[in-house]
N, C-alpha and C positions, 0 to 999 in steps of 0.2 A: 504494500500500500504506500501511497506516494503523497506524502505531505504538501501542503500548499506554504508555500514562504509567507506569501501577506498574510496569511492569518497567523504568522510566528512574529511578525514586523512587532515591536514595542514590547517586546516579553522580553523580561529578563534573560541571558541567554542558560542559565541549570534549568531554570521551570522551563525554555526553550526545549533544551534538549531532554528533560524529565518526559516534556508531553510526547517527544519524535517519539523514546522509548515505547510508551504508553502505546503508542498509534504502531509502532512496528508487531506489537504482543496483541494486537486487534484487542484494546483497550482492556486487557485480564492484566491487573494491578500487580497480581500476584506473580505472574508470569515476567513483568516487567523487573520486578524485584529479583526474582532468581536469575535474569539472564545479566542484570547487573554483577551478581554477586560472583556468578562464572564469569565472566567478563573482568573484573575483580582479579581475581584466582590468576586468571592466566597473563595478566600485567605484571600482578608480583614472583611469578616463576619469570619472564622473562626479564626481571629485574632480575631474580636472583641470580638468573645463569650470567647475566652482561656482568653483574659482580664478581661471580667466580671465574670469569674468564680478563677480569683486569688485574695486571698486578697489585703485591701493595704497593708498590712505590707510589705507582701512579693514583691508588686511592687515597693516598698524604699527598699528592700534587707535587710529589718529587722528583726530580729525575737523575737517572745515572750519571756521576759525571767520571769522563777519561781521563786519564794521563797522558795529556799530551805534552812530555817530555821530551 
């Protein structure tokens, strides 16, 4: 289903995208709520994995430095 912009025109944009939610779960509240909540879940797995694939260094904002001797 396919949202109409002007009737989102002057809506804050969370309650903006609260109602897309609503309107994409063919307005079951409940429905809108769990696909958040997986939705959720799989942002902070792919946080986690960007995390364990960064060094430490670079999560202290450090970097290696050489010896250019």
């Amino acid at each position: 289903m396919q949202t109409d912009a002007n009737a989102l025109q002057g809506i804050d944009p969370p309650d903006a995208a609260a109602d897309q939610v609503i309107i994409a779960c063919d307005g079951d509240v409940r429905a809108a709520v769990r696909a958040l909540i997986v939705a959720n879940g799989l942002l902070e797995a792919e946080l986690n994995e960007a995390n364990a694939a960064s060094s430490k260094g670079y999560a202290r904002s450090r970097t290696r430095r050489t010896n250019q001797n």
